[in-house]
C-alpha positions in Angstrom: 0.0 0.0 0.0 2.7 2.4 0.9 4.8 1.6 -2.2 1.2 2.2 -4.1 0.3 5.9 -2.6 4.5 6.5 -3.0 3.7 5.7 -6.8 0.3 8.4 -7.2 2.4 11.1 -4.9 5.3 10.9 -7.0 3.1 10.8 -10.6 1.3 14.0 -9.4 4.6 16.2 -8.8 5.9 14.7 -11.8 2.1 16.0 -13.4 2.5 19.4 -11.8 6.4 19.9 -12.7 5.6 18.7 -16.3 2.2 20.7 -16.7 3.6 24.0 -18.1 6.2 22.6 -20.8 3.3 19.6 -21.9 0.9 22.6 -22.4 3.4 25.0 -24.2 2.8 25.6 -27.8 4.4 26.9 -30.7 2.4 28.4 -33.6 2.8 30.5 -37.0 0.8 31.2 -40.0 0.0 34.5 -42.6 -3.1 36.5 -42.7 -3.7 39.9 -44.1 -4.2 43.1 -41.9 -5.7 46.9 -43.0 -4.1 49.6 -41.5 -6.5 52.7 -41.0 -4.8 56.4 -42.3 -6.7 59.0 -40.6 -6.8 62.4 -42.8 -7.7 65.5 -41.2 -11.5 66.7 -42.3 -11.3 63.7 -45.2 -12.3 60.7 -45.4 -9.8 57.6 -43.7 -8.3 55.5 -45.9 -7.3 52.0 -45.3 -4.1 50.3 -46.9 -3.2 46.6 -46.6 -0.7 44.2 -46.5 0.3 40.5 -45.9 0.9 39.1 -42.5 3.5 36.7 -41.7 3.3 35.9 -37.8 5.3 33.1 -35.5 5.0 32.7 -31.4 5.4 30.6 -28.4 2.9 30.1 -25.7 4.8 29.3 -22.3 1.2 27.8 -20.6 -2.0 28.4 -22.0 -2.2 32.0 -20.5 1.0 33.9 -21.7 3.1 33.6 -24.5 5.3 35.8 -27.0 4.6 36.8 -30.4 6.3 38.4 -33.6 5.2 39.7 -36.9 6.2 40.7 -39.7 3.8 42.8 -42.4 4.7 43.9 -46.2 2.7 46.1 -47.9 0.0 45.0 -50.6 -2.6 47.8 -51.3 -2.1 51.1 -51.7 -5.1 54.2 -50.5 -5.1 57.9 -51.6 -4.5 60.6 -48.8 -6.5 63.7 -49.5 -3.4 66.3 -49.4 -5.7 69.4 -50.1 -8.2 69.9 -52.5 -8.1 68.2 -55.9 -4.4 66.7 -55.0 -3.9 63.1 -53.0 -1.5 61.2 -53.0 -0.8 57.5 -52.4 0.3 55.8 -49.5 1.4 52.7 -48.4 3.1 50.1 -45.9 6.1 49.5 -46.9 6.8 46.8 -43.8 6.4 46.6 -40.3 7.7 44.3 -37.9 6.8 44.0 -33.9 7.1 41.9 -30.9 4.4 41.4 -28.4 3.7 40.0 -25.2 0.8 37.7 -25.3 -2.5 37.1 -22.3 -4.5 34.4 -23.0 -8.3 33.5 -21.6 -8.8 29.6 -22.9 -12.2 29.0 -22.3 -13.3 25.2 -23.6 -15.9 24.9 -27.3 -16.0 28.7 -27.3 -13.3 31.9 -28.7 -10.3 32.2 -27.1 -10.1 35.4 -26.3 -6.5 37.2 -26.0 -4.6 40.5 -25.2 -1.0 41.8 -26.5 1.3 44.5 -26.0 4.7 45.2 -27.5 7.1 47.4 -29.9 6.4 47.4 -33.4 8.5 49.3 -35.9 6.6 50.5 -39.2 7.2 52.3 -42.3 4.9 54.1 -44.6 5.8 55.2 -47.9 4.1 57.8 -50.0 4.3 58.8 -53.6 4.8 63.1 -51.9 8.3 64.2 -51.5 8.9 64.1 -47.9 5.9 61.7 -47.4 7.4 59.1 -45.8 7.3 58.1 -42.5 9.6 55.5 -40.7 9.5 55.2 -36.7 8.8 52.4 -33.6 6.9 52.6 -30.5 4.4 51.4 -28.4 1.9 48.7 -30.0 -1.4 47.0 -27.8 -4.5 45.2 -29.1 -6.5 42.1 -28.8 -8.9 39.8 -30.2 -10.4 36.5 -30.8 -9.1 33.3 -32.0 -11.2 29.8 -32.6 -10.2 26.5 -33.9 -11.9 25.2 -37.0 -10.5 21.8 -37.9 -6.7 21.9 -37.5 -6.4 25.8 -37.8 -6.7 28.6 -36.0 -8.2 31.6 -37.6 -7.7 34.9 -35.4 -9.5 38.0 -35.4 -7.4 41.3 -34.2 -7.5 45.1 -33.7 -4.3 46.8 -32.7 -2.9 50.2 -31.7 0.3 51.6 -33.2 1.5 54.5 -31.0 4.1 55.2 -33.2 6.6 58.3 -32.2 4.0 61.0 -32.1 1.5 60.0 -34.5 -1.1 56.3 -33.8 -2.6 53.9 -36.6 -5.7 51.3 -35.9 -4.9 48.1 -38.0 -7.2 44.9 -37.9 -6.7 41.6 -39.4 -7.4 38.3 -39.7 -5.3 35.7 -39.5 -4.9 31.7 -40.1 -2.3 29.9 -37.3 -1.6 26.6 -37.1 -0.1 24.5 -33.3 2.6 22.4 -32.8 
């Protein structure tokens, strides 16, 4: 009897100790993400590009993330009347801290901060912006089949100026 309680005692600390590296996951996949251009008095315009994206969940509530975005679509800034001009996302690139809430047959839904480096180009002399800073956002992100398709929003504040981007995303787990 003692040998068989010595056996469960010692394959519970052996669960507990070997809980957080069984439950820690690796994932990566692409998705595509619209970044919102606000214009002064004009309408906002909304350029896109591809989203490459690779992370590491340490337990099923916090992880680390990176991305990496390259431009796709183009919009047109109002400069000033009759004249725009077109913009664009060159690339941007970030690293986030990850806060996960797993909740079982329902969205996972998730928060993320970081530092995300961007860079706009535009077709006007003197147009182009280039700078890092702060980055937060969240979403949701549900399994269908083997995937995970992800639904974000996210904050650039981005030396003195901010950009709203949302995407979607397909991941897959290892």
């Amino acid at each position: 009897m003692n040998k068989l309680l010595t056996a469960v005692a010692a394959g519970l600390v052996a669960a507990v100790i070997c809980a957080p590296a069984a439950s820690a996951q690796i994932y990566g996949g692409v998705g595509y993400t619209a970044f919102k251009v606000e214009q002064p008095g004009g309408d906002d315009a909304f350029v896109g590009s591809a989203l490459a994206r690779a992370g590491y969940k340490f337990n099923p509530f916090l992880g680390v993330e990176g991305e990496l975005a390259v431009g796709l679509v183009d919009g047109e800034v109002d400069i000033s009347p009759g004249v725009t001009a077109d913009v664009g996302v060159d690339n941007e690139y970030g690293i986030f801290g990850t806060a996960w809430l797993p909740i079982p047959f329902l969205p996972e839904p998730f928060l993320r901060a970081g530092y995300a480096n961007m860079t706009i180009e535009s077709d006007v002399p003197g147009g182009d912006f280039d700078g890092g800073g702060f980055a937060y956002g969240g979403g949701i992100q549900f399994a269908v089949l083997i995937a995970r398709i992800r639904a974000e929003y996210t904050r650039y504040e981005i030396d003195d100026d901010s950009l709203d981007s949302f995407g979607v995303s397909a991941l897959l787990q290892f």
